[in-house]
C-alpha positions as a printed Julia matrix, in Angstrom:
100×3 Matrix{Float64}:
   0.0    0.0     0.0
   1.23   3.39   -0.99
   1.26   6.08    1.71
   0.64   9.63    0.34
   2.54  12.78    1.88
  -0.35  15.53    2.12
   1.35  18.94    2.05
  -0.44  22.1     2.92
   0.63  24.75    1.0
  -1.38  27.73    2.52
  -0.13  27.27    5.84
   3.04  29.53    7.03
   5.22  26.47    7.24
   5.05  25.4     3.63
   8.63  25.17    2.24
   9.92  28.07    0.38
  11.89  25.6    -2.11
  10.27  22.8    -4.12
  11.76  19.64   -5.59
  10.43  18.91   -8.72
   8.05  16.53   -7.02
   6.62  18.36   -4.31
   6.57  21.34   -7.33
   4.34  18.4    -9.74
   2.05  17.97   -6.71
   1.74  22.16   -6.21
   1.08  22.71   -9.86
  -1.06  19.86  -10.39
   1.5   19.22  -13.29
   4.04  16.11  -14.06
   7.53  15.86  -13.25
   8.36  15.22  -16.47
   6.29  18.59  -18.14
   8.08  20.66  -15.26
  11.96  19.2   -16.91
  10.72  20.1   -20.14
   9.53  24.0   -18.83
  13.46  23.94  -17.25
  14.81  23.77  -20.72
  12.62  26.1   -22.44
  14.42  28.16  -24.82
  12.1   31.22  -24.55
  10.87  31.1   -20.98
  12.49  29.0   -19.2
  11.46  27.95  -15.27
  13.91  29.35  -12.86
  15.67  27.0   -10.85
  18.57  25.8    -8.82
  20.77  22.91   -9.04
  22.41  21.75   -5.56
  24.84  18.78   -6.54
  22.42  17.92   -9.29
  19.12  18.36   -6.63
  16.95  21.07   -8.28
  15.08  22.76   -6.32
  12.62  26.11   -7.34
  11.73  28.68   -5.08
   7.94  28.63   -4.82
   7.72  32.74   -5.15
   9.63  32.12   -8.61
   7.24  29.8    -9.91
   4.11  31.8    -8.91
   5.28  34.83  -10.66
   6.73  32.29  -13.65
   3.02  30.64  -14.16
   1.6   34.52  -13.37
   3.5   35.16  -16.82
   1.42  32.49  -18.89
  -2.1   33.57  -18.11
  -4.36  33.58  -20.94
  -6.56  36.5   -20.6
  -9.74  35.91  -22.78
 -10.88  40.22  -23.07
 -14.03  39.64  -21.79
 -13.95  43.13  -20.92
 -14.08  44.47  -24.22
 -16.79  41.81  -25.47
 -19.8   43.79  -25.98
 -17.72  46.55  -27.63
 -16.47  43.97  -30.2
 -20.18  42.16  -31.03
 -21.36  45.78  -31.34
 -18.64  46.73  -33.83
 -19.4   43.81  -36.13
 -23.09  43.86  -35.61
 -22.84  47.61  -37.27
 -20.96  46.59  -39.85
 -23.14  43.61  -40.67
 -26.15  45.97  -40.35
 -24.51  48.9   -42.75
 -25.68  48.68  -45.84
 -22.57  48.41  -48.1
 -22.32  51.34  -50.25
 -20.37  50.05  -52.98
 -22.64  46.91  -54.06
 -25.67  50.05  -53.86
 -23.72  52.45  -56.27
 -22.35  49.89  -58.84
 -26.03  48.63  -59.29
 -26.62  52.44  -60.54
């Protein structure tokens, strides 16, 4: 039977560094997607390597992830179905004049 380590991360005592393991289980990621983000050529996860331990600082990889969130402008989302309902509603002046 396997025993499973439950780690609270809220709680003032969580560790400040993260092997990638304890980092998979924080991220609800994989160890092996989290070695692929350490090698990324354009944005690459910060890390250090202790005698070949690697270890990230959990402050680092909350402003790392911070960096890759998708925003989806819902904000502007009424401004943009109003824009293309106008245009859809204009009559195009064109297509009227060449029929002249």
């Amino acid at each position: 039977m396997l025993s499973m380590k439950l780690l609270d991360f809220n709680s003032a005592s969580a560790p400040g560094y993260f092997d990638l393991q304890a980092l998979a289980t924080y991220s609800c990621t994989s160890v092996r997607w989290l070695r692929n983000r350490l090698v990324d050529r354009s944005h690459p996860l910060p890390c250090y390597r202790i005698e070949g331990k690697i270890l990230v600082k959990r402050e680092e990889f909350d402003q790392w992830i911070a960096r890759h969130r998708v925003s989806h402008g819902t904000d502007n989302l009424s401004e943009l179905v109003d824009a293309v309902v106008s245009q859809v509603q204009t009559p195009n002046l064109r297509r009227l004049t060449k029929r002249a």
